[in-house]
Biopython code that builds the backbone (N, CA, C, O; Angstrom):
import numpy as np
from Bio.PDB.StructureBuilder import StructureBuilder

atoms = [
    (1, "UNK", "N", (12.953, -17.064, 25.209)),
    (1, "UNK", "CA", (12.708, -17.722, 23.936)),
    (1, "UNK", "C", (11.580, -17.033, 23.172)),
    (1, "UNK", "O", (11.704, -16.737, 21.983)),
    (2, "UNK", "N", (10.300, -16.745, 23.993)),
    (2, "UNK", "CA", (9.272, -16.110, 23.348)),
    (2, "UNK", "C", (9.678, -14.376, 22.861)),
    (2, "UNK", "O", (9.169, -13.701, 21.967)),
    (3, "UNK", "N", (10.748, -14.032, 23.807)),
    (3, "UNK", "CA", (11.188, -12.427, 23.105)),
    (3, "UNK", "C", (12.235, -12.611, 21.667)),
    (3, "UNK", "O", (12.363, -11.931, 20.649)),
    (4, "UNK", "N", (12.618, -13.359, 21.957)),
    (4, "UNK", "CA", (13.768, -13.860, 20.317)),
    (4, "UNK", "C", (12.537, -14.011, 19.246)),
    (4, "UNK", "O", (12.453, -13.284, 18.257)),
    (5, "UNK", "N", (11.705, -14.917, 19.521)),
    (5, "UNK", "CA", (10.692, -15.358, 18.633)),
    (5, "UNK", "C", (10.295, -14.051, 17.908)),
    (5, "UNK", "O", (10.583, -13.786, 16.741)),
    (6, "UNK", "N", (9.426, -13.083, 18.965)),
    (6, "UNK", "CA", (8.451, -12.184, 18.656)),
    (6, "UNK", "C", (9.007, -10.961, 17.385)),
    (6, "UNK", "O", (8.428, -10.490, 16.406)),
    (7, "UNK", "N", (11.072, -10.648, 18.245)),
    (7, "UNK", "CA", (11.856, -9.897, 17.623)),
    (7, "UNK", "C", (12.154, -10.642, 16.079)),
    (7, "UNK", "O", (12.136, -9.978, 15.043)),
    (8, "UNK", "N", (12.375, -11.833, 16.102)),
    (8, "UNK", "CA", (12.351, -12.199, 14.686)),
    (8, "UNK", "C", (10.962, -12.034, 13.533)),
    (8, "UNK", "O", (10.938, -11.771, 12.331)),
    (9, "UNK", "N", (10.020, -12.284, 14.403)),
    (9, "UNK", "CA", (8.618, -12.016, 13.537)),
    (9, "UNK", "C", (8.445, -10.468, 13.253)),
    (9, "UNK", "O", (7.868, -9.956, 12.293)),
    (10, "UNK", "N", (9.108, -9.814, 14.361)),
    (10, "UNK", "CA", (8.806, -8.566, 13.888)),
    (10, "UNK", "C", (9.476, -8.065, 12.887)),
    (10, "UNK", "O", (9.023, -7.295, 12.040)),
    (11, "UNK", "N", (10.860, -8.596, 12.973)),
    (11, "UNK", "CA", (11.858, -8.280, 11.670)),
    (11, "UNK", "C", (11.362, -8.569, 10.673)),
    (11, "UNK", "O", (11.391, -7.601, 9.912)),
    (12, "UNK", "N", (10.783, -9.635, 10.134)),
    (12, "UNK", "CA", (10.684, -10.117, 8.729)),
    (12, "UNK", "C", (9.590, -9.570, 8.455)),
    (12, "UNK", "O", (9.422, -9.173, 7.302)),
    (13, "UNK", "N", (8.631, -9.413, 9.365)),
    (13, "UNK", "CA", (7.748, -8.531, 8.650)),
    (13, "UNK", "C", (7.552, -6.981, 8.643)),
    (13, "UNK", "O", (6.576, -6.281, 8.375)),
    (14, "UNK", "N", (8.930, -6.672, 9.064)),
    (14, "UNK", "CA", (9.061, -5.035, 8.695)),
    (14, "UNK", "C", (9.794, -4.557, 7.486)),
    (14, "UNK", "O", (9.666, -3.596, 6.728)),
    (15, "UNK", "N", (10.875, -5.904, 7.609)),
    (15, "UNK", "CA", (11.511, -5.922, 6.174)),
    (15, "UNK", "C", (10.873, -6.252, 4.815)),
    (15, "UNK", "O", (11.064, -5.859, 3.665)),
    (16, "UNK", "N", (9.788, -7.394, 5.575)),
    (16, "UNK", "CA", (8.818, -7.329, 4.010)),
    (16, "UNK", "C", (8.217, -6.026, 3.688)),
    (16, "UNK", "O", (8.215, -5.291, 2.700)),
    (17, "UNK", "N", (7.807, -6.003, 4.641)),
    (17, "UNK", "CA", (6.716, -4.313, 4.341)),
    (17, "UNK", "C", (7.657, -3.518, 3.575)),
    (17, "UNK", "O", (7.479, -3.343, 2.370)),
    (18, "UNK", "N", (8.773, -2.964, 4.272)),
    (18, "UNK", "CA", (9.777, -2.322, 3.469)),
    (18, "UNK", "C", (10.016, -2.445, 1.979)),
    (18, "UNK", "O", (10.190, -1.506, 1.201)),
    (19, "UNK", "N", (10.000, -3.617, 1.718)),
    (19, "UNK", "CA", (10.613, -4.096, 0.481)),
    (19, "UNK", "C", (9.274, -4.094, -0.624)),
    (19, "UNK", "O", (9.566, -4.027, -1.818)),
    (20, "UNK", "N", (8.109, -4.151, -0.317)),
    (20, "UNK", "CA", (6.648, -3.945, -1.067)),
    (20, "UNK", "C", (6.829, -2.288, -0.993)),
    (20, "UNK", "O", (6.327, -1.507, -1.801)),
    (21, "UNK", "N", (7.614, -1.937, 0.095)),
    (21, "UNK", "CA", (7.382, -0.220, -0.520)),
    (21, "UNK", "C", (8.204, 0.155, -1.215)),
    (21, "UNK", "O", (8.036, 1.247, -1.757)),
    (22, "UNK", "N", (9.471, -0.642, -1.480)),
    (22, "UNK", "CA", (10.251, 0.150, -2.081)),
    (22, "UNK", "C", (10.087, -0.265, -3.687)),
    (22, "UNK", "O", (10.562, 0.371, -4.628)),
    (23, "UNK", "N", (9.167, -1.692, -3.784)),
    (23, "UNK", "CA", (9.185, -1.788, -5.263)),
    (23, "UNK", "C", (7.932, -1.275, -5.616)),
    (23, "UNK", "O", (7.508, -1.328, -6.770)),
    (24, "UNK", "N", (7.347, -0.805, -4.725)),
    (24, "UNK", "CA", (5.988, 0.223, -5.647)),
    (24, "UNK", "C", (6.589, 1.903, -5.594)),
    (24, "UNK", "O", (6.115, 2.848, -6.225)),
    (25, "UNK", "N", (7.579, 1.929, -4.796)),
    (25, "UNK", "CA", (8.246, 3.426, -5.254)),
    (25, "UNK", "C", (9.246, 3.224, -6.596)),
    (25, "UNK", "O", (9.502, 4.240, -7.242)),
    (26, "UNK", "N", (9.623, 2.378, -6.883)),
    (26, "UNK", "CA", (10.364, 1.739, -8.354)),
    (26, "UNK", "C", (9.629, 1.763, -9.046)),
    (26, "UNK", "O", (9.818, 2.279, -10.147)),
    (27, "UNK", "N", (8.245, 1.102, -8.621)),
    (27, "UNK", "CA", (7.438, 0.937, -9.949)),
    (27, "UNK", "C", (6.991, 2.423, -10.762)),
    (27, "UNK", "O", (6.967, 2.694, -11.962)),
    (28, "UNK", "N", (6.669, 3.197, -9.603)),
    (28, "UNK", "CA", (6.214, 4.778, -9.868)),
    (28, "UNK", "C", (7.348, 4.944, -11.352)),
    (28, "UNK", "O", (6.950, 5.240, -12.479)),
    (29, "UNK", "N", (8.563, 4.710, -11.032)),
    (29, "UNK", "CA", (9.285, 5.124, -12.207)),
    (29, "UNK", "C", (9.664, 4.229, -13.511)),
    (29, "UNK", "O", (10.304, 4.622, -14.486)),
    (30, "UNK", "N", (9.042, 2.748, -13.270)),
    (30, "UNK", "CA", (9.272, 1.857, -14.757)),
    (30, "UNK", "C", (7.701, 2.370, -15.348)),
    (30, "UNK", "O", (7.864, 3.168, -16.271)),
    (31, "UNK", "N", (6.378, 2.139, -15.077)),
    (31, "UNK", "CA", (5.339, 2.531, -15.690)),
    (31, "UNK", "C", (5.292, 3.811, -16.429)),
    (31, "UNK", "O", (6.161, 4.603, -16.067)),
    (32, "UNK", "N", (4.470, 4.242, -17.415)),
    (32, "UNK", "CA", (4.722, 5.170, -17.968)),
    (32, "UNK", "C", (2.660, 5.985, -17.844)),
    (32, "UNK", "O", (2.366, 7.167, -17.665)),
    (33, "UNK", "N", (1.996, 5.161, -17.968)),
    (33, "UNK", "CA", (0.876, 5.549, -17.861)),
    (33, "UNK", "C", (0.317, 5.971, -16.646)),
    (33, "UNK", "O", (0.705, 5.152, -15.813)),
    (34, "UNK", "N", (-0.307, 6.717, -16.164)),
    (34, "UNK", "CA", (-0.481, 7.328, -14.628)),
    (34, "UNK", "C", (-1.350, 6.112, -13.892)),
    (34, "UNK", "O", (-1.221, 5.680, -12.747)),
    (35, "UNK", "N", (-2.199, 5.743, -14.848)),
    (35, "UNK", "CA", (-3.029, 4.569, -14.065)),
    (35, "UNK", "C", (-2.032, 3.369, -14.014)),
    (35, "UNK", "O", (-2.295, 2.796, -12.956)),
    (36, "UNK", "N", (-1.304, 2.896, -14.463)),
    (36, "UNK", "CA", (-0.605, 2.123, -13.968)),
    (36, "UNK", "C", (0.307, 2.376, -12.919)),
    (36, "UNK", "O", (0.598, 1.490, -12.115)),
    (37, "UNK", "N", (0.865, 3.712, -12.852)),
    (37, "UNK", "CA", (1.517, 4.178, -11.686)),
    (37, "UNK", "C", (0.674, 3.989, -9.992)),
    (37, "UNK", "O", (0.930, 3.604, -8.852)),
    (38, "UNK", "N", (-0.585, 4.625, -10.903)),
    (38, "UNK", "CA", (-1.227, 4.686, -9.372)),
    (38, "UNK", "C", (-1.514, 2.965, -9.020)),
    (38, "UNK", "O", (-1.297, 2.458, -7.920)),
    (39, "UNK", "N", (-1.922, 2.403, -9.948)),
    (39, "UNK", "CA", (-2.554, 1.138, -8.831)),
    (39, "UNK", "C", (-1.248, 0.530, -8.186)),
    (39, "UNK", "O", (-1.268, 0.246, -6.988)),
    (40, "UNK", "N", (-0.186, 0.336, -8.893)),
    (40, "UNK", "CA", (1.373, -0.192, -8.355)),
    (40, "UNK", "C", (1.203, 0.363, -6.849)),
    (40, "UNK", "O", (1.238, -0.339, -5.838)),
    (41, "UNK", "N", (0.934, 2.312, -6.914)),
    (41, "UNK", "CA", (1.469, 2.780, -5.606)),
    (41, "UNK", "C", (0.437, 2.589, -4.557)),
    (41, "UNK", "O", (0.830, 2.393, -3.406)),
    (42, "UNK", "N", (-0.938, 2.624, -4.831)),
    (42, "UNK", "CA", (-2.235, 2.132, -3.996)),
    (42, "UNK", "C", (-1.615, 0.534, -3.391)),
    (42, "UNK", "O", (-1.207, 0.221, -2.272)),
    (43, "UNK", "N", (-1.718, -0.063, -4.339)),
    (43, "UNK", "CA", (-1.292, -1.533, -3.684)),
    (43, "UNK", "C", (0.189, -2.025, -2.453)),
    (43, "UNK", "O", (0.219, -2.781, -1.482)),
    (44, "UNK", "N", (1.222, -1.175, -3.104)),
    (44, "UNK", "CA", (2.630, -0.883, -2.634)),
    (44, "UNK", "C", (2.081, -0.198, -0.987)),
    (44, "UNK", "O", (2.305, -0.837, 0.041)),
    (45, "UNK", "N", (1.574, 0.755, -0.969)),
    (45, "UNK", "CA", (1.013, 1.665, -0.116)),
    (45, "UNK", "C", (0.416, 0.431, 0.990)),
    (45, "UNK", "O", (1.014, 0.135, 2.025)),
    (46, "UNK", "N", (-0.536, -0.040, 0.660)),
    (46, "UNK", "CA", (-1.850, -0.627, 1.458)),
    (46, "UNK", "C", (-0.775, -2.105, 2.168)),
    (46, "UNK", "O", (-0.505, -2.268, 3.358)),
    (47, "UNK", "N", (-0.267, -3.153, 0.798)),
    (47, "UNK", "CA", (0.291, -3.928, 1.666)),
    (47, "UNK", "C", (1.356, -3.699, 2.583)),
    (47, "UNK", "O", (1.503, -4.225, 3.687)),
    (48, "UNK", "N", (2.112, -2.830, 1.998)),
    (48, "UNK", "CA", (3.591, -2.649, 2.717)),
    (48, "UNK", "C", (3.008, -1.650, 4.230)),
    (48, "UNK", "O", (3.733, -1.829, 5.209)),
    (49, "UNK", "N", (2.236, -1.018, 4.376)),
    (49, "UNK", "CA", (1.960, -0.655, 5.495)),
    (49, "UNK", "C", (1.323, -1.869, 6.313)),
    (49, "UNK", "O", (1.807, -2.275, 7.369)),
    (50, "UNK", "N", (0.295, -2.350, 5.768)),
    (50, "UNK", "CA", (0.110, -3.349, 6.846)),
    (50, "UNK", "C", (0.854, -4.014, 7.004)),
    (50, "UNK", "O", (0.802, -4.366, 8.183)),
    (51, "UNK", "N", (1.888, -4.636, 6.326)),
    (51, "UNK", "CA", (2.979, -5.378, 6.954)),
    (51, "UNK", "C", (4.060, -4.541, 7.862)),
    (51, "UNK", "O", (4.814, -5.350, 8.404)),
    (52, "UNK", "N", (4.200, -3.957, 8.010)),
    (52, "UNK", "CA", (5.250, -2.852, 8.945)),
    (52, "UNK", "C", (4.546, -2.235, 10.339)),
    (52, "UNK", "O", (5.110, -1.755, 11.323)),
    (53, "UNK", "N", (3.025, -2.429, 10.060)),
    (53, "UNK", "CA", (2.138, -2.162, 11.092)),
    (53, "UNK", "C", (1.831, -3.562, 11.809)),
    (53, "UNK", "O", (1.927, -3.752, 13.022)),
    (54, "UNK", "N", (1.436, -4.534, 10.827)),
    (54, "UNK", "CA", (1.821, -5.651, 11.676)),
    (54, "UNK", "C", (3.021, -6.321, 12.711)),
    (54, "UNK", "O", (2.938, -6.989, 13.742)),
    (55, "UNK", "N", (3.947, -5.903, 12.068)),
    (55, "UNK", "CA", (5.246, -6.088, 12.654)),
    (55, "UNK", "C", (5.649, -5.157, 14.367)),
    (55, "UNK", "O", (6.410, -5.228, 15.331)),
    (56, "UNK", "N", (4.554, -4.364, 13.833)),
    (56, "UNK", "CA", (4.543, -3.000, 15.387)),
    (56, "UNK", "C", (4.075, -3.975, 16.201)),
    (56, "UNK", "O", (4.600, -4.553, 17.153)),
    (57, "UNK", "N", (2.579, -4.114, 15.482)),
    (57, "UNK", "CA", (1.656, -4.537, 17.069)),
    (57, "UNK", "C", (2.218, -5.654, 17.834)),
    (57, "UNK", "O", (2.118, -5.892, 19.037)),
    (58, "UNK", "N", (2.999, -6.472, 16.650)),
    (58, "UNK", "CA", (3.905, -8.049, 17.435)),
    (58, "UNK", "C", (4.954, -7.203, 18.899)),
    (58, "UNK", "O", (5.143, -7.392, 20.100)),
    (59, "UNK", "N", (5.269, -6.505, 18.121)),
    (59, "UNK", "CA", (6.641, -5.718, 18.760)),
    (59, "UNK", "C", (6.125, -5.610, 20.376)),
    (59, "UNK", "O", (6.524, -6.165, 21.400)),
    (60, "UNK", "N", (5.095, -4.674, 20.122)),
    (60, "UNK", "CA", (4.652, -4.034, 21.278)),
    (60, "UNK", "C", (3.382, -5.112, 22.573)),
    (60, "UNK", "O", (2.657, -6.079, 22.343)),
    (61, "UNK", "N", (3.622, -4.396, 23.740)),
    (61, "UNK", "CA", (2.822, -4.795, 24.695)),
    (61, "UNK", "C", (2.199, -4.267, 25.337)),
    (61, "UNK", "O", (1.661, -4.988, 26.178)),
    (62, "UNK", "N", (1.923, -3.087, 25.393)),
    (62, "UNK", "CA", (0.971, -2.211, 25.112)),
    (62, "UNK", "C", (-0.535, -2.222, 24.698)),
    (62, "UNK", "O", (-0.496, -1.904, 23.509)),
    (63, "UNK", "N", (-1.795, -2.412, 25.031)),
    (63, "UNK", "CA", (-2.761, -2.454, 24.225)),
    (63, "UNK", "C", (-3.149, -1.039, 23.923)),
    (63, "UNK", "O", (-4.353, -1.085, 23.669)),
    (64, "UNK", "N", (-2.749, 0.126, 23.831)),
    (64, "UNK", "CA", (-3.214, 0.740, 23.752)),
    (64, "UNK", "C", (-2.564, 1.385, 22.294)),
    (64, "UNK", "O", (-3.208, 1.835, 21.346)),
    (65, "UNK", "N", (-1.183, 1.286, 22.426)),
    (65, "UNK", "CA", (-0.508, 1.234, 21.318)),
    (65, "UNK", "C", (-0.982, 0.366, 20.178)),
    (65, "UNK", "O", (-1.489, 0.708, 19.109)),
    (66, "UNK", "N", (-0.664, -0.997, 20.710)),
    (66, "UNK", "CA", (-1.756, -1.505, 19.598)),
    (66, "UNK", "C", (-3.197, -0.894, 18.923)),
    (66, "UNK", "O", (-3.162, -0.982, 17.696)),
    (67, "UNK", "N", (-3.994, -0.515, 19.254)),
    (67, "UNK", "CA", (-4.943, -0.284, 18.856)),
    (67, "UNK", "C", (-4.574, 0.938, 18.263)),
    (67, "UNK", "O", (-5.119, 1.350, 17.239)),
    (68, "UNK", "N", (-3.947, 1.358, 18.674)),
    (68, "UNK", "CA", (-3.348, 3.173, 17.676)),
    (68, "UNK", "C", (-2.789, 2.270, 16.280)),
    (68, "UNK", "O", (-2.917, 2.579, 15.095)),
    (69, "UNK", "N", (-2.386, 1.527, 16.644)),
    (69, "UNK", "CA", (-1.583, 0.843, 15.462)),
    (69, "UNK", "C", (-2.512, -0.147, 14.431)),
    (69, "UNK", "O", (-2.143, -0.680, 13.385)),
    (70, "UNK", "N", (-3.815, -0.204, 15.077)),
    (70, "UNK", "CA", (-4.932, -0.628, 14.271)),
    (70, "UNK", "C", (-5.946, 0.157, 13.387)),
    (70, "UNK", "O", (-6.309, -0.093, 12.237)),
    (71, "UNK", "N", (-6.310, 1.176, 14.226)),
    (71, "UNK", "CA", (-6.712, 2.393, 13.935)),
    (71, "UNK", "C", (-6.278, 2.866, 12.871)),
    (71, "UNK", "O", (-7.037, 3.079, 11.926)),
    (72, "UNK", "N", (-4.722, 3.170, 12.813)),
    (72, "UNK", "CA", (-4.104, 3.672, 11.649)),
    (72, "UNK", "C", (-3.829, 2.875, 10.036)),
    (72, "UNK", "O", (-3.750, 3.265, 8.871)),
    (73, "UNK", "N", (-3.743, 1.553, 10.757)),
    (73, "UNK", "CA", (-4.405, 0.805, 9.584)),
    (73, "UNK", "C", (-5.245, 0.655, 9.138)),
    (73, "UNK", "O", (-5.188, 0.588, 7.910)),
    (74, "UNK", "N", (-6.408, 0.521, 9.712)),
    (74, "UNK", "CA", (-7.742, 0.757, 9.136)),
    (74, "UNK", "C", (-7.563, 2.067, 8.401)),
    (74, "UNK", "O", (-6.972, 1.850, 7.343)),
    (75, "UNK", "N", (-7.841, 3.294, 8.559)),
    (75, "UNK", "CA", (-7.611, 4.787, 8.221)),
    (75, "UNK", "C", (-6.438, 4.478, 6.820)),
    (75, "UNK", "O", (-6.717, 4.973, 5.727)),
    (76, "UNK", "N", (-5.306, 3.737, 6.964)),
    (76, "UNK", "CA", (-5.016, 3.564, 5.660)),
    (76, "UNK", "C", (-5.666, 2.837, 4.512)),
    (76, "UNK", "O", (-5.510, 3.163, 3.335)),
    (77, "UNK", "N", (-6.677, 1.460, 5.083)),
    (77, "UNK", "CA", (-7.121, 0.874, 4.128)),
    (77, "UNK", "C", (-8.275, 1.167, 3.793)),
    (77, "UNK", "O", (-8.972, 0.623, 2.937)),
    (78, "UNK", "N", (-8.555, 2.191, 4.577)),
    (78, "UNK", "CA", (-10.264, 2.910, 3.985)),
    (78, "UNK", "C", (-9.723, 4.381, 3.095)),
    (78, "UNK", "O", (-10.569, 5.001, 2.451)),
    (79, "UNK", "N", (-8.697, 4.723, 3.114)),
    (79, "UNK", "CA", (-8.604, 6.046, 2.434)),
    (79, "UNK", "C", (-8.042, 6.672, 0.825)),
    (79, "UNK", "O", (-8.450, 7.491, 0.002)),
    (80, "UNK", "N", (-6.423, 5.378, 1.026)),
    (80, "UNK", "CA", (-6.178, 4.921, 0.091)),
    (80, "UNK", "C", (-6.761, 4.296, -1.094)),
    (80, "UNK", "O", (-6.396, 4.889, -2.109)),
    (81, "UNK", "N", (-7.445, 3.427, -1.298)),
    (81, "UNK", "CA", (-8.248, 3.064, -2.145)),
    (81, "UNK", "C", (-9.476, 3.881, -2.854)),
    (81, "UNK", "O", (-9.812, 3.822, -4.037)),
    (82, "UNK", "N", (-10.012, 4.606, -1.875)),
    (82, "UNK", "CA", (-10.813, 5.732, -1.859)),
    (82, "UNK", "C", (-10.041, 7.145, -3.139)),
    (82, "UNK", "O", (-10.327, 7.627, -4.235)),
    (83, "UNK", "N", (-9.187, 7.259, -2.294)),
    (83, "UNK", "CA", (-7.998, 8.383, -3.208)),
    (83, "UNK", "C", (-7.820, 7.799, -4.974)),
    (83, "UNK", "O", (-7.886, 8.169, -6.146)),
    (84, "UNK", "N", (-7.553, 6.626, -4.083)),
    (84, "UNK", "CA", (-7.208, 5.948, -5.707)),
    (84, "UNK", "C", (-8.422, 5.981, -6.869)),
    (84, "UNK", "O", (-8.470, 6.118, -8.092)),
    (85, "UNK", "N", (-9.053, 5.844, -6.139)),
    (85, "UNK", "CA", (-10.358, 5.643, -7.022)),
    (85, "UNK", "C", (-10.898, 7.142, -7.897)),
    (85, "UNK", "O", (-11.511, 7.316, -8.950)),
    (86, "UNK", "N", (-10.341, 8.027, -6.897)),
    (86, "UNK", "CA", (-10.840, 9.286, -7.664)),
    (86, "UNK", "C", (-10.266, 9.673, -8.506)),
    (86, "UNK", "O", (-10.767, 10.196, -9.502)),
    (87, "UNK", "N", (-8.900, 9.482, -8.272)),
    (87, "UNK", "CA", (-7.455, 10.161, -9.475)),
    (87, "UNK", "C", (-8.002, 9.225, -10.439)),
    (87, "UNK", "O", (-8.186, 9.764, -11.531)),
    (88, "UNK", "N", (-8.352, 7.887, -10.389)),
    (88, "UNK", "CA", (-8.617, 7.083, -11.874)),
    (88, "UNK", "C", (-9.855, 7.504, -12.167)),
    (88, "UNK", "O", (-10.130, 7.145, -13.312)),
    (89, "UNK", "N", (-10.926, 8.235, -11.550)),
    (89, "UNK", "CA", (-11.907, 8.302, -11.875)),
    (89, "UNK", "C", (-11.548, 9.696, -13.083)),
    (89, "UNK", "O", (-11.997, 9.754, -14.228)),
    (90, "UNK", "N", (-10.605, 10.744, -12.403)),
    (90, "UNK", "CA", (-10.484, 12.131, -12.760)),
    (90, "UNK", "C", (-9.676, 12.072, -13.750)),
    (90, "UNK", "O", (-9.488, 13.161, -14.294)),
    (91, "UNK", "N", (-9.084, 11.122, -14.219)),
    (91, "UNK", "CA", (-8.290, 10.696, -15.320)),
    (91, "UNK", "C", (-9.053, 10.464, -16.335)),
    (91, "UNK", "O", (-9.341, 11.347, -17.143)),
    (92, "UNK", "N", (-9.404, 9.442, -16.404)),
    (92, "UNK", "CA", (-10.234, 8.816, -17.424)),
    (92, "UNK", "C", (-11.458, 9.795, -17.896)),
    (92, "UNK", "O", (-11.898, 9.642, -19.036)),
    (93, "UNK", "N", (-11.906, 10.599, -17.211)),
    (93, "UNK", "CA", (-13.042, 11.864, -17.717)),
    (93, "UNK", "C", (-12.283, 12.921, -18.282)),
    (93, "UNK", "O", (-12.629, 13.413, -19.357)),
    (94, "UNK", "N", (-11.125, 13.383, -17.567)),
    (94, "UNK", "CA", (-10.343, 14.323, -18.389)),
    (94, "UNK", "C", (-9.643, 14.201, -19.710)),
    (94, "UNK", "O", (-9.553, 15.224, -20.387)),
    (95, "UNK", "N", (-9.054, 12.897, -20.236)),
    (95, "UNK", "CA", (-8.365, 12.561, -20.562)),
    (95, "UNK", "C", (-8.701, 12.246, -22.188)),
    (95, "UNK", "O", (-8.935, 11.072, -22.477)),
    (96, "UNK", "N", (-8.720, 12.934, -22.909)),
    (96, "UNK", "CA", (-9.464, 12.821, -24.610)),
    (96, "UNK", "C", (-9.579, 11.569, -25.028)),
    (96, "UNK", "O", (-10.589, 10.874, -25.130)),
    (97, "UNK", "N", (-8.047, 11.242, -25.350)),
    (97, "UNK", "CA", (-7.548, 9.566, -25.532)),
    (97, "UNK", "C", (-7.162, 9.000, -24.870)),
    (97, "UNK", "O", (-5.936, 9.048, -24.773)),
    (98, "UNK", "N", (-7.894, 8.104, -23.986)),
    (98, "UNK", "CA", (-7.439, 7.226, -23.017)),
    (98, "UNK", "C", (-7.166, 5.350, -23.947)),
    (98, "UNK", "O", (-7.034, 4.186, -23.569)),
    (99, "UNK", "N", (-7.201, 5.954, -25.018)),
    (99, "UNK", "CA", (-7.189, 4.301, -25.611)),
    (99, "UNK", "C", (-5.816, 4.360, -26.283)),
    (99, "UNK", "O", (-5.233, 3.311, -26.557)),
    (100, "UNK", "N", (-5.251, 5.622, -26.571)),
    (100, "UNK", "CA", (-4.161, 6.004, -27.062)),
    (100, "UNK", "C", (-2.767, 5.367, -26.235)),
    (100, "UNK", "O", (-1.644, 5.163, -26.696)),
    (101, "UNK", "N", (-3.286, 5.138, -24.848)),
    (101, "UNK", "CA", (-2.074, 4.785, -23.816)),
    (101, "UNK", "C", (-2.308, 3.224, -23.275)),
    (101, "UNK", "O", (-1.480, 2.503, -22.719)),
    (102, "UNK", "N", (-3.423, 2.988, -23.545)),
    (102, "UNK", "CA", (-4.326, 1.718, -23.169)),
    (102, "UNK", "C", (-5.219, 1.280, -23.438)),
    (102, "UNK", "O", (-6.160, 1.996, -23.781)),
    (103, "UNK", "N", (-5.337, -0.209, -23.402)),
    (103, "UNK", "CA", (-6.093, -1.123, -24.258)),
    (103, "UNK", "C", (-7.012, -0.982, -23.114)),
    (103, "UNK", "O", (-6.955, -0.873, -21.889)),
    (104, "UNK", "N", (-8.148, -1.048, -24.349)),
    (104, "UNK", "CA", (-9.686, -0.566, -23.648)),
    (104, "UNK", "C", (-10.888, -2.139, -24.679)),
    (104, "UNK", "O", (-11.211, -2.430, -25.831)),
    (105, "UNK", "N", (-11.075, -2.593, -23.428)),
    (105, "UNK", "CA", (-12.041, -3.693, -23.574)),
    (105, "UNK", "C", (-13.639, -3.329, -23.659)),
    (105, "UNK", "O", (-14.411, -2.739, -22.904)),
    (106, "UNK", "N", (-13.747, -3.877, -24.765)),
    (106, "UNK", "CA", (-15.685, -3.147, -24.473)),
    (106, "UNK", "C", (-16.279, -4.679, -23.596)),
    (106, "UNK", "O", (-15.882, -5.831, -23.769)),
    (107, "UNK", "N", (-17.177, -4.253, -22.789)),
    (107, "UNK", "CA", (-18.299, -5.284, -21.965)),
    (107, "UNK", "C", (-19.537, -5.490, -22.967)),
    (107, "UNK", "O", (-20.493, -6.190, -22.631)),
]
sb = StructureBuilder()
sb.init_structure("model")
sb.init_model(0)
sb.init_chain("A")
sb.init_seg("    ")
for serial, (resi, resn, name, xyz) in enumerate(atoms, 1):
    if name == "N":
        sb.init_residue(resn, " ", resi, " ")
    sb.init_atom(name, np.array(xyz, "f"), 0.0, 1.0, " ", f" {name:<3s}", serial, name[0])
structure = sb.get_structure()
């Protein structure tokens, strides 16, 4: 009963993960502005892996695997965001008219 259980938890949350990746790989192509591309694919990226990585560690019994499988999540959610941050950083300095593509709020 507890292996049916675990195999169903692992399913739904591999299929979710799946499905957060495949609509931030969609999104890459409805957005038109790069910063909107990227945060879609940063976010698409970060949840849909942890959900597909979550779905591992259920899977497995292994602790050692697990922790590879933690590891690598962490390493995604420290790097990604990081990445992201620079392409928007390297955008917005390069970029003459950035108000031309997007509404820009003054503080």
């Amino acid at each position: 009963m507890l292996d049916w259980f675990r195999f169903v938890l692992t399913a739904v949350l591999m299929l979710a993960g799946l499905f957060v990746l495949l609509v931030g790989v969609v999104s890459q192509y409805r957005f038109r502005y790069v910063l909107n591309r990227m945060h879609a694919a940063s976010m698409g990226d970060s949840l849909g892996m942890l959900l597909v990585l979550t779905g591992l560690c259920i899977s497995q019994n292994d602790g050692w695997v697990i922790l590879k499988y933690l590891l690598t999540a962490l390493f995604l959610w420290l790097t990604s965001p990081t990445g992201s941050h620079l392409i928007a950083r390297l955008e917005l300095t390069t970029n003459e008219h950035p108000e031309q593509e997007m509404e820009m709020i003054d503080l």
